[in-house]
NUKEFI-495979 format. One line per field, with one value per atom (N, C-alpha, C): residue number from 1; residue in three letters; atom name; x, y, z. Coordinates in steps of 0.001 Angstrom, whole numbers, plus 500000, padded with zeros to 6 digits. Layout:
residues N
seq = NUM ...
type = ALA ...
atom = CA ...
X = X ...
Y = Y ...
Z = Z ...
END
This chain:
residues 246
seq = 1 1 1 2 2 2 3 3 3 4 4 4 5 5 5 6 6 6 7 7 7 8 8 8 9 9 9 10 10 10 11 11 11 12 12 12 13 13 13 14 14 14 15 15 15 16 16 16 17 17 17 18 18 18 19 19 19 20 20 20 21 21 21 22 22 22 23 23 23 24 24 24 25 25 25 26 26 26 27 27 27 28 28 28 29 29 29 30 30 30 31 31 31 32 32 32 33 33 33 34 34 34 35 35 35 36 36 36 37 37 37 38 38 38 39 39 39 40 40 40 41 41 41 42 42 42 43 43 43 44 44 44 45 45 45 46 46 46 47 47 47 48 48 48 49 49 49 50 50 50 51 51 51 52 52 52 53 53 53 54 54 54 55 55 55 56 56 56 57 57 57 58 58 58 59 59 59 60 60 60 61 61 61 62 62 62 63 63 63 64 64 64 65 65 65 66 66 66 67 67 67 68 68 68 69 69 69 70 70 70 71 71 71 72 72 72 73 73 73 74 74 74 75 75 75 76 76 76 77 77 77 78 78 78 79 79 79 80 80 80 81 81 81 82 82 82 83 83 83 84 84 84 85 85 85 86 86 86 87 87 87 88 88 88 89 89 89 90 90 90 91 91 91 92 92 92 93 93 93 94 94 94 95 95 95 96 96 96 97 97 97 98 98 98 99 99 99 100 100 100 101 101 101 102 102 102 103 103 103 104 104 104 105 105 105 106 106 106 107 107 107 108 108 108 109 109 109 110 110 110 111 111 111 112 112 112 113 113 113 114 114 114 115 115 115 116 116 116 117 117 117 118 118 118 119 119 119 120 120 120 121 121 121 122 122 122 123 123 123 124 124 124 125 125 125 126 126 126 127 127 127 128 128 128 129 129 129 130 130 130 131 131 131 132 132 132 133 133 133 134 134 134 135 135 135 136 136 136 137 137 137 138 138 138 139 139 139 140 140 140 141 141 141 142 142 142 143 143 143 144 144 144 145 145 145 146 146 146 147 147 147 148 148 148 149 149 149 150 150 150 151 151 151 152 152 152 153 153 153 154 154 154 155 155 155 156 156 156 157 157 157 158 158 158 159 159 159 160 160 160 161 161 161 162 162 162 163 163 163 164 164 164 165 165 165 166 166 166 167 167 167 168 168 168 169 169 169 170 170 170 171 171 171 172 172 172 173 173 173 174 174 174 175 175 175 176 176 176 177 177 177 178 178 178 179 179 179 180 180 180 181 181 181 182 182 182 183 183 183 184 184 184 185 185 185 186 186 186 187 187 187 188 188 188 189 189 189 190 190 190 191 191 191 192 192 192 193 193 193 194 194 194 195 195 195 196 196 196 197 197 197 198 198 198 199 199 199 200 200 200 201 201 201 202 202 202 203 203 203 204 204 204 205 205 205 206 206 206 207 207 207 208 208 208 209 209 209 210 210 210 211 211 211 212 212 212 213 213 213 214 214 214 215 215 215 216 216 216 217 217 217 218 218 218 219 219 219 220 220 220 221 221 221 222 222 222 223 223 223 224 224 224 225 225 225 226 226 226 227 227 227 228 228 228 229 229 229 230 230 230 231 231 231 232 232 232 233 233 233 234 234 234 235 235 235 236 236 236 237 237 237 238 238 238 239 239 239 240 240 240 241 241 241 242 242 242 243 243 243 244 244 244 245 245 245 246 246 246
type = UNK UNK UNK UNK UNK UNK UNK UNK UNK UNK UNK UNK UNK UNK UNK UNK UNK UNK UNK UNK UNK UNK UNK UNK UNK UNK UNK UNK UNK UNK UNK UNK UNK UNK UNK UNK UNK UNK UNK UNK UNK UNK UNK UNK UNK UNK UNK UNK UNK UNK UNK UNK UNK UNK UNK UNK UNK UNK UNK UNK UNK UNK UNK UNK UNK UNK UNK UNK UNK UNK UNK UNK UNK UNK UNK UNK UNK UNK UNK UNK UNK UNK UNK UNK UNK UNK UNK UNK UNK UNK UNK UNK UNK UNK UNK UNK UNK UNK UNK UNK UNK UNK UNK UNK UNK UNK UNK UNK UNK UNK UNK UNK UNK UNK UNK UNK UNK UNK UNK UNK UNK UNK UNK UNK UNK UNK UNK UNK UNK UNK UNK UNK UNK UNK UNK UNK UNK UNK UNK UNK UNK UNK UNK UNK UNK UNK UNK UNK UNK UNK UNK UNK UNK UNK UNK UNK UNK UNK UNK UNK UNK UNK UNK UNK UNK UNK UNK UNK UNK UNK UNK UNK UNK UNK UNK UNK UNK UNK UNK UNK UNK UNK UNK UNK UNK UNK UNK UNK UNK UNK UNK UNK UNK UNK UNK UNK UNK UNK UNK UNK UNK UNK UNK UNK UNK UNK UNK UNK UNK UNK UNK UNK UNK UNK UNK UNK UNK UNK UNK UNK UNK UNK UNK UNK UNK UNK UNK UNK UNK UNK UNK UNK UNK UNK UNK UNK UNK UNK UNK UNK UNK UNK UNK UNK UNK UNK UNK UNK UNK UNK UNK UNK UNK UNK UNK UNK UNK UNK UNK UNK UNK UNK UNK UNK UNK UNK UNK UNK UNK UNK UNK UNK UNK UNK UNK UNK UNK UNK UNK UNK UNK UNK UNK UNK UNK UNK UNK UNK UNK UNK UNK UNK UNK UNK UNK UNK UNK UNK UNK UNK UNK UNK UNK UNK UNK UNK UNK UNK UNK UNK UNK UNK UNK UNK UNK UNK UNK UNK UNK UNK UNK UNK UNK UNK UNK UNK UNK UNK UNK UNK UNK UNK UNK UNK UNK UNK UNK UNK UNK UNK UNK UNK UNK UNK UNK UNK UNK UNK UNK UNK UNK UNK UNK UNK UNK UNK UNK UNK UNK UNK UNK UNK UNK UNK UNK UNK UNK UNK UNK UNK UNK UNK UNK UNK UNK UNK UNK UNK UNK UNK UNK UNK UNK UNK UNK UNK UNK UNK UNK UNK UNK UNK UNK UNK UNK UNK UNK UNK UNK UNK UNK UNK UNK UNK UNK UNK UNK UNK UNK UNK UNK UNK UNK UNK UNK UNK UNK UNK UNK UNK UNK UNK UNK UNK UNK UNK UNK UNK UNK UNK UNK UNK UNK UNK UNK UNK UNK UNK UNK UNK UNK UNK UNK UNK UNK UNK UNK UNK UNK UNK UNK UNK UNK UNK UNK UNK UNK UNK UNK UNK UNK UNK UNK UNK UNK UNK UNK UNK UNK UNK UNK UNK UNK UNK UNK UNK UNK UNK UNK UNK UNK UNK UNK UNK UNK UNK UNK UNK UNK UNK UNK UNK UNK UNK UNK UNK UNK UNK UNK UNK UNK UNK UNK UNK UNK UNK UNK UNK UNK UNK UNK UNK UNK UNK UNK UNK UNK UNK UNK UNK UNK UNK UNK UNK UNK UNK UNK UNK UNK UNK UNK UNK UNK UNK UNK UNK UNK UNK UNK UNK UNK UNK UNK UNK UNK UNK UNK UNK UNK UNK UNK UNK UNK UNK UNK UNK UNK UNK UNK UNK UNK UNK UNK UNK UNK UNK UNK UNK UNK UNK UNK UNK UNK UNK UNK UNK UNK UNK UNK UNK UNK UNK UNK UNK UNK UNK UNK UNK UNK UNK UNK UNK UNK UNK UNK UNK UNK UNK UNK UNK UNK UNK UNK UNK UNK UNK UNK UNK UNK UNK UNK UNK UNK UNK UNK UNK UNK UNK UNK UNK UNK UNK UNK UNK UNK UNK UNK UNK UNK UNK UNK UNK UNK UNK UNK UNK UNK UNK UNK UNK UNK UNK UNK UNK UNK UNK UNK UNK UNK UNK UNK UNK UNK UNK UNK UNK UNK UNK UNK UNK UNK UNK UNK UNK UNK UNK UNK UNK UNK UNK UNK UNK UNK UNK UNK UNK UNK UNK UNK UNK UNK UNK UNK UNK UNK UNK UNK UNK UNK UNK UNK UNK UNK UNK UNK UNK UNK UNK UNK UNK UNK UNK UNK UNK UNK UNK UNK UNK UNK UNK UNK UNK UNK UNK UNK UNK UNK UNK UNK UNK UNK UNK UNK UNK UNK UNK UNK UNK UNK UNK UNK UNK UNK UNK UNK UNK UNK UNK
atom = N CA C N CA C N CA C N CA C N CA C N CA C N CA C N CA C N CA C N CA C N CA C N CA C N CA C N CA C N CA C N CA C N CA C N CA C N CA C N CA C N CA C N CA C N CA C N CA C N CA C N CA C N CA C N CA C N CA C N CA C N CA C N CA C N CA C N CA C N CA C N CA C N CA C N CA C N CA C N CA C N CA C N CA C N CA C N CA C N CA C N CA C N CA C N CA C N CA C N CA C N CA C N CA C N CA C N CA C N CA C N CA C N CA C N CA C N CA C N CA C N CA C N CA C N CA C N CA C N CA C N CA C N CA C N CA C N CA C N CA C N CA C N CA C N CA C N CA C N CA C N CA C N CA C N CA C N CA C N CA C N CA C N CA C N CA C N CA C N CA C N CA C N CA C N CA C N CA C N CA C N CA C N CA C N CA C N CA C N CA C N CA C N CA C N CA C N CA C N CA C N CA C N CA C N CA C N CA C N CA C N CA C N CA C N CA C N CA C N CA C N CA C N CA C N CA C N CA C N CA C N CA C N CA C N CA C N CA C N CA C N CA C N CA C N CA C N CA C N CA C N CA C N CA C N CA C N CA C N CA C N CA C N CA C N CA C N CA C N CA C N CA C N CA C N CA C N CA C N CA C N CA C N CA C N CA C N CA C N CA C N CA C N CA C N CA C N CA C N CA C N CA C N CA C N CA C N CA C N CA C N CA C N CA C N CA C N CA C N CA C N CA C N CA C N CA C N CA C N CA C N CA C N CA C N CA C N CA C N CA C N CA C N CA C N CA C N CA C N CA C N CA C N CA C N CA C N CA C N CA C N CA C N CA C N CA C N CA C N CA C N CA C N CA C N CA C N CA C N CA C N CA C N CA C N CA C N CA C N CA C N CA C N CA C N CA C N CA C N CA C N CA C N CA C N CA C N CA C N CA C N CA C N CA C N CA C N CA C N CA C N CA C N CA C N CA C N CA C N CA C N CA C N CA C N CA C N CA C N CA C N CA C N CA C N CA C N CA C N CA C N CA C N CA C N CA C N CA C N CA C N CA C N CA C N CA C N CA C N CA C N CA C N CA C N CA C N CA C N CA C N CA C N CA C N CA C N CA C N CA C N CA C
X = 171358 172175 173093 172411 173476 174712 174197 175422 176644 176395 177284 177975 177366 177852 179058 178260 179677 180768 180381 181840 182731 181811 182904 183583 183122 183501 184886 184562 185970 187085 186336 187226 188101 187633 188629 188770 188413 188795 190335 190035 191424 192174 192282 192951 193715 193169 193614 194526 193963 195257 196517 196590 197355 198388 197399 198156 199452 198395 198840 199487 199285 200035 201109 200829 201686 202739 202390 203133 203844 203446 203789 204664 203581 204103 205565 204980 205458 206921 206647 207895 208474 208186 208994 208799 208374 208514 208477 207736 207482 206848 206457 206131 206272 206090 206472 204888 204906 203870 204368 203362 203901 203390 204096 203682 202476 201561 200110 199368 200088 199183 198979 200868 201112 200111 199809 199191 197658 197132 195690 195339 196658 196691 196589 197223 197608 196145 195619 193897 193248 193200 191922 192454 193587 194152 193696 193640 192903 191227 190946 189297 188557 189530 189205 189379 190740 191467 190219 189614 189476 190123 189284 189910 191077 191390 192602 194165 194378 194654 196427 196754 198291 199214 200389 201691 202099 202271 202833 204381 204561 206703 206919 205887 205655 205541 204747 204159 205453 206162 207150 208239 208917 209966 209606 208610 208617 208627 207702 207545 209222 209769 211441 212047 211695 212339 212117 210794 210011 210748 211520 212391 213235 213886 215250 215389 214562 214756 213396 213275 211589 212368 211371 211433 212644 213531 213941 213611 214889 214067 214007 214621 214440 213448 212507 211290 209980 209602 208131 207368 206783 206138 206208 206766 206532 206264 205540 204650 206031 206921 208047 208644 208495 209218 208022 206344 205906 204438 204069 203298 202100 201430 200106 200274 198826 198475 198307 197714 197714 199049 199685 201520 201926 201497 202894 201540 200500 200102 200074 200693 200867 202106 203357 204620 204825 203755 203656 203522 202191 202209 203081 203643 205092 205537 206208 207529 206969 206039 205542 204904 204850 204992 205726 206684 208267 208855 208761 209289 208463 206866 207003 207206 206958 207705 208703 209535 211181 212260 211391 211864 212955 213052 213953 214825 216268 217412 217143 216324 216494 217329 218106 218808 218513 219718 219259 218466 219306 218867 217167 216677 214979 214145 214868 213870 214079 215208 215419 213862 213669 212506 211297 211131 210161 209083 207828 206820 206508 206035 206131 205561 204220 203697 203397 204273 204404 203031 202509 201646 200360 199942 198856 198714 199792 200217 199716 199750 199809 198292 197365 196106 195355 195720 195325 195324 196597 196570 196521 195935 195470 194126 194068 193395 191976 192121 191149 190471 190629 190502 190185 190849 190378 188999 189082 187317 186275 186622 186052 184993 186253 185893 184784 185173 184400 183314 183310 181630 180807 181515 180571 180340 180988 180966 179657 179598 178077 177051 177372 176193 175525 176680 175809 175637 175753 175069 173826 173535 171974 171595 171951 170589 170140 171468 171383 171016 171350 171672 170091 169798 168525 168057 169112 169017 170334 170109 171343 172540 172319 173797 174345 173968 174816 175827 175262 176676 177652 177610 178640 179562 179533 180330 181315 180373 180785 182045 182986 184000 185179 184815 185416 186162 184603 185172 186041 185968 187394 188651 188684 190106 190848 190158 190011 191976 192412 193900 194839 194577 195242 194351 193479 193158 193278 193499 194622 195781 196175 198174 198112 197084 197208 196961 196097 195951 196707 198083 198894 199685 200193 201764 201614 200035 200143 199998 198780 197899 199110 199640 200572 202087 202087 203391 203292 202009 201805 200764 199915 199288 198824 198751 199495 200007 200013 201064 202253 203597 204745 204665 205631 206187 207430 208130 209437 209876 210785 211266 212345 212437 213469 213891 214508 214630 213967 212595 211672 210087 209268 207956 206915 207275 206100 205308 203951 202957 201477 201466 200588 199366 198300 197227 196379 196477 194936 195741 194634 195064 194771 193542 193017 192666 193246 193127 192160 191216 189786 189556 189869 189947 190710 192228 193285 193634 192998 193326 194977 195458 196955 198067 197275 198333 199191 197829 197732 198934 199476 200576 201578 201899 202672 204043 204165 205931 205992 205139 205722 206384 205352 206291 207625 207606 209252 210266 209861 210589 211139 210501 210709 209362 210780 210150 209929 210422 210190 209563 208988 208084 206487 206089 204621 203510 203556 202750 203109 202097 202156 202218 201006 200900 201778 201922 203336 202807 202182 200730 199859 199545 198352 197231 196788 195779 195609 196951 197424 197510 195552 195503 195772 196741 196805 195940 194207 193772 194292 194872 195741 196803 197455 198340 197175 196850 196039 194988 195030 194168 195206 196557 197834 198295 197887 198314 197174 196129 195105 195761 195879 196825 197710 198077 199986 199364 197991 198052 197486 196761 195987 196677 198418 199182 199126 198508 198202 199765 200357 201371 202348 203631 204501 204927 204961 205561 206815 208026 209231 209226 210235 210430 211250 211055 211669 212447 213407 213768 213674 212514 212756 213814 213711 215439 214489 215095 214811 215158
Y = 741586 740835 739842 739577 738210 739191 740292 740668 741329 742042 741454 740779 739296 738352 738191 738052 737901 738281 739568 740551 740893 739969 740155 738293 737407 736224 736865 737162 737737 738528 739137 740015 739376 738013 737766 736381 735785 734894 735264 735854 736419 736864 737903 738240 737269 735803 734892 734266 733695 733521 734520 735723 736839 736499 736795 736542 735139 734118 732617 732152 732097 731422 732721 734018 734747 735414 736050 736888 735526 734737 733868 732831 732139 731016 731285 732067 732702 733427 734405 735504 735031 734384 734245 732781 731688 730558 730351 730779 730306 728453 728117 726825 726102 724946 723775 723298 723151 722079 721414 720369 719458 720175 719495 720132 719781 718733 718882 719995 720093 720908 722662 722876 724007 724585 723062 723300 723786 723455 723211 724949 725099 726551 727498 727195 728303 728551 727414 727739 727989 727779 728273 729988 730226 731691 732517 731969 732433 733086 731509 731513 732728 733107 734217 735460 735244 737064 736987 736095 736318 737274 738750 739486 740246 740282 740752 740016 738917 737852 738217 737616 737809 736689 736757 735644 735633 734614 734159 734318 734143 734671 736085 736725 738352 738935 738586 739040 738732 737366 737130 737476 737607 738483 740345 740727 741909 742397 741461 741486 741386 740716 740089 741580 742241 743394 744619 744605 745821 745751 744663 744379 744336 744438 744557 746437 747003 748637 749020 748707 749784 750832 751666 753234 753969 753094 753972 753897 754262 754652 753096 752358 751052 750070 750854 749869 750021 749184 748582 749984 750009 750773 751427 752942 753449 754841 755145 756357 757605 757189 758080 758717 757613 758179 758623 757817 758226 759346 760153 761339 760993 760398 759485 758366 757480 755934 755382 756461 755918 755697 757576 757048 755358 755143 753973 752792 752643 751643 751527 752377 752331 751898 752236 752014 750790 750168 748841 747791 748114 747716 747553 748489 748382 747346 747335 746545 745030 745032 743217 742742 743713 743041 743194 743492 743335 742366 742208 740774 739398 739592 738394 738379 739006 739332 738863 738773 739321 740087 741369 742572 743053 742935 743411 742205 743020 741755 741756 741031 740681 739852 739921 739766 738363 737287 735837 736005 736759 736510 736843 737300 737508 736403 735968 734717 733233 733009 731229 730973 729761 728998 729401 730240 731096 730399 730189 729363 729961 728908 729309 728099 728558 727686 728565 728491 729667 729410 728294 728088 728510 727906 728565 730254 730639 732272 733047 732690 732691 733351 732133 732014 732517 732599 733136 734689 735201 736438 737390 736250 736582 737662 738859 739667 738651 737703 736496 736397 735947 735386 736714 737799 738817 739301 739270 739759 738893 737679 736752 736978 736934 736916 738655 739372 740991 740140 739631 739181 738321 737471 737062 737129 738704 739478 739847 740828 742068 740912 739588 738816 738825 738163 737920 739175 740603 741557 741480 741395 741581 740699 739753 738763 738650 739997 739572 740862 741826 743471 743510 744055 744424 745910 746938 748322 748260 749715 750515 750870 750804 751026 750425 748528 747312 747701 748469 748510 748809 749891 750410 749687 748473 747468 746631 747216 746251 746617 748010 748110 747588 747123 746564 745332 744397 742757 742887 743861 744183 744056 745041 745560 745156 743751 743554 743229 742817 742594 743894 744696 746209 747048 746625 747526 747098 745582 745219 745849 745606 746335 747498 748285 749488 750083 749308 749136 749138 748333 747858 748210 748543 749386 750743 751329 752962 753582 752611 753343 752996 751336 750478 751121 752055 752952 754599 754780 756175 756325 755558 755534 754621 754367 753110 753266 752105 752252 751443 751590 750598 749964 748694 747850 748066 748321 748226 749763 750233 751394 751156 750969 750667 752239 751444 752632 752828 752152 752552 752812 753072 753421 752675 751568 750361 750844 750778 750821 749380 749265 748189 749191 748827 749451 749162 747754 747641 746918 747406 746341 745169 745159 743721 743435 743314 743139 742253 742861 742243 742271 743392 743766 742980 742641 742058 741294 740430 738908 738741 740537 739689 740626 740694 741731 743075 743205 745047 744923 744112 743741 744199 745379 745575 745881 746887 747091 745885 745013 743414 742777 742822 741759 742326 743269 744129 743409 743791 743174 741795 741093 739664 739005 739563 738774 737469 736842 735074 734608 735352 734434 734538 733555 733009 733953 734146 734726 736248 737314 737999 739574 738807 739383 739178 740118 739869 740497 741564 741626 740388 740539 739452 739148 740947 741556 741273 740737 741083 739364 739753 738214 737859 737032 737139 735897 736550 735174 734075 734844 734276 732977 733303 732275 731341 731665 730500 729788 729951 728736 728459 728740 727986 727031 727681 725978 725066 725413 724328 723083 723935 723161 722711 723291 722609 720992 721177 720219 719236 719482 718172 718187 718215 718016 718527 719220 719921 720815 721566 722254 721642 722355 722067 723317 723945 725552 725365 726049 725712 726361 725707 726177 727347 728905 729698 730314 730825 731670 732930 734117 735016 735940 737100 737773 738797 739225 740499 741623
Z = 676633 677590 676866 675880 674760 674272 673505 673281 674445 675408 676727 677141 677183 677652 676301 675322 674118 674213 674393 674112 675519 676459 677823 677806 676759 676515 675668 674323 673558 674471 675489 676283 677168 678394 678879 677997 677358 676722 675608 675030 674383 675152 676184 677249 677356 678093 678805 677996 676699 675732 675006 675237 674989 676292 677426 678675 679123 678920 678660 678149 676829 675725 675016 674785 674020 674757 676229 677109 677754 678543 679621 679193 677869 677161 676394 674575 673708 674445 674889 675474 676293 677654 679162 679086 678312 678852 680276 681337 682570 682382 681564 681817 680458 680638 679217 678516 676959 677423 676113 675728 674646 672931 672069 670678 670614 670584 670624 671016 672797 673254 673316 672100 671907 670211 669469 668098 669127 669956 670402 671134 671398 672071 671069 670123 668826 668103 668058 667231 668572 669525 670648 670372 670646 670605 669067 668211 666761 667282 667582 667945 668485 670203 671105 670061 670002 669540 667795 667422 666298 664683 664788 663985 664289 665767 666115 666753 666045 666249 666025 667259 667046 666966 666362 666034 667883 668014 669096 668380 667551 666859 667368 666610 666697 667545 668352 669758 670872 670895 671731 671546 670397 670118 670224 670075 670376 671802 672767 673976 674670 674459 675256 674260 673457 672988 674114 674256 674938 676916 677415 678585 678394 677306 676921 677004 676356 675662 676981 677815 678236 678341 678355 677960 677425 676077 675783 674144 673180 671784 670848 671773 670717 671230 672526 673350 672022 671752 670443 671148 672252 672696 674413 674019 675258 675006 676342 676406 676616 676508 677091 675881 674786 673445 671962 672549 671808 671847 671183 671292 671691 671535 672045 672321 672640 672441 670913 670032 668373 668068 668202 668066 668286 669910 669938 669671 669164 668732 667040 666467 664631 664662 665505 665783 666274 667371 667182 666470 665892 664545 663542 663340 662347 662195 664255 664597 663823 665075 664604 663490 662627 661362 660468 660607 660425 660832 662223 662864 662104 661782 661134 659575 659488 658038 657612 658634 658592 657609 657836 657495 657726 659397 660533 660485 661151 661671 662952 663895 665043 665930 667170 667775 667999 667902 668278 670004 670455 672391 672171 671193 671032 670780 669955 669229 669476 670819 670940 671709 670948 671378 671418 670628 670304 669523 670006 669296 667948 666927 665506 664606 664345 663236 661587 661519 659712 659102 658672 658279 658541 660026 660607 660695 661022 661370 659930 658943 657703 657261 657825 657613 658488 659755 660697 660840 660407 660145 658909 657985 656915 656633 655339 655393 655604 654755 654867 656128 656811 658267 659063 659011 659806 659249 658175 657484 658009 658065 657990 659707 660562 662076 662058 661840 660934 660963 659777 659459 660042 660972 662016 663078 663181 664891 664140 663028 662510 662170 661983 661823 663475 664362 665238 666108 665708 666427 665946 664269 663628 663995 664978 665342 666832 667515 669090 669268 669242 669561 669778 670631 671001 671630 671889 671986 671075 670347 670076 670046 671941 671930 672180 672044 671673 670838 669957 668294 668684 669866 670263 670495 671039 671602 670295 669184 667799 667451 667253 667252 668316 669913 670753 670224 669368 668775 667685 667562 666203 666747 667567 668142 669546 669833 671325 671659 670713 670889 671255 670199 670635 671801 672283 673059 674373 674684 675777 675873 674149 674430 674748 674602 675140 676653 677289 678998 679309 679191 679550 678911 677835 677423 677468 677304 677851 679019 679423 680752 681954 681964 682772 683012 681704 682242 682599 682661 683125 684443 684697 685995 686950 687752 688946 689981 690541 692608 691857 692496 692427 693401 693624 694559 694427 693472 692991 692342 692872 692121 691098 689673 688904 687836 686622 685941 684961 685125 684033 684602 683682 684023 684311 684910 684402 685831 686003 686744 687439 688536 688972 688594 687675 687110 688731 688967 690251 690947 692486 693589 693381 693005 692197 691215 690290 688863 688342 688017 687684 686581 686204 684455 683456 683650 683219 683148 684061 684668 685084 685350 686402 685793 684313 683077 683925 684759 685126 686577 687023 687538 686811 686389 685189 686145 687097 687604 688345 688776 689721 688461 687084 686230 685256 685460 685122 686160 687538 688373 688622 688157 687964 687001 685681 684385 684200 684642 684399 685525 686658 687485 686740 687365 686552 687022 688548 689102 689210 688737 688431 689877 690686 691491 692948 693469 694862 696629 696657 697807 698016 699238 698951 698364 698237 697752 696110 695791 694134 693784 693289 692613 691340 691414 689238 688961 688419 688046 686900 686233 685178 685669 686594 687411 688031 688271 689265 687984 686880 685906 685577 685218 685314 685842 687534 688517 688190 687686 687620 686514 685450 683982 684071 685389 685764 686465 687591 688133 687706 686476 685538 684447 684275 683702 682246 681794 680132 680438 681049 681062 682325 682112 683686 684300 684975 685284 685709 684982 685438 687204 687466 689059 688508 689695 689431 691000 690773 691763 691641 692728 692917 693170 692376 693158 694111 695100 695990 695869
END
């Protein structure tokens, strides 16, 4: 039961900061917060994602890429241009580490205001640091795992970052209900997104990229937004006011 609880802690706990701070924050700026409270976000976001730990530079410039290009040959990842889920998750890979690299010439309209601590990013996504988080996922299975097929779960705490992006940049553009008919593939994974915390809202947030709230039914709860208004209302963040288009 310990190891469970763990790995559904890494699960929406990283989620929530992927969701939060890298998609919401990082990419769409839906809300403000202060440099303190953006340094305090950047290590809680290490902590969760541990060994699969992503650049909020990387991640947000690729993301504002992937709405710029969806589904065509210059989108980071789509199921439209690439042969599998490994395909467009090695191809992902590429991109964003190129982007922090800076390998690639990326477009200014990608990268204004784009959160960025070089330093931390550095160490954080260092071979260092990813081994590191490795070795104290397999420590604390040898001391919790109590059947077998706990282990199974042990490759999950590795990969818990890409295997969000893949819910959601593979499954999110190939199976799903719409609200919105556009000219690309994006898909609402659930009526109620339980799994995702709001992510799986995927053709509502094509449709209107810069609103906070993810979900647009009533049915369509984005828990993600709603620990937002909590942060908005005990002042740690501000959510810009937005206007919907129709």
């Amino acid at each position: 039961m310990t190891i469970v609880i763990f790995v559904l802690l890494l699960w929406y706990g990283g989620l929530f900061f992927q969701s939060f701070f890298l998609h919401r924050y990082a990419a769409h700026q839906v809300f403000t917060m202060s440099k303190t409270m953006e340094r305090i976000t950047f290590v809680l976001t290490w902590i969760f994602q541990g060994s699969s730990y992503l650049s909020a530079y990387g991640y947000g410039i690729m993301h504002r890429m992937h709405h710029a290009y969806t589904d065509t040959k210059e989108d980071p990842h789509s199921p439209s241009y690439d042969a599998n889920l490994f395909a467009m998750m090695w191809k992902t890979k590429t991109i964003y580490q190129d982007i922090n690299k800076q390998r690639i010439d990326v477009d200014q309209r990608f990268t204004k205001n784009v959160p960025q601590w070089k330093k931390f990013d550095v160490f954080a996504g260092s071979r260092f640091s990813r081994l590191l988080w490795v070795a104290l996922y397999i420590l604390f299975f040898a001391f919790f795992a109590t059947a077998w097929w706990q282990w199974l779960l042990l490759p999950v705490t590795f990969f818990m970052a890409p295997i969000h992006g893949v819910i959601i940049n593979w499954f999110g553009h190939i199976y799903g209900y719409v609200n919105y008919t556009m000219k690309n593939t994006s898909k609402n994974l659930f009526r109620f997104d339980f799994l995702m915390m709001g992510e799986g809202y995927h053709n509502n947030h094509h449709k209107h990229a810069s609103r906070a709230n993810f979900g647009v039914k009533w049915y369509e709860i984005d828990i993600t937004y709603l620990i937002i208004r909590v942060l908005d209302a005990v002042g740690f963040i501000r959510l810009k006011p937005i206007k919907v288009r129709n």
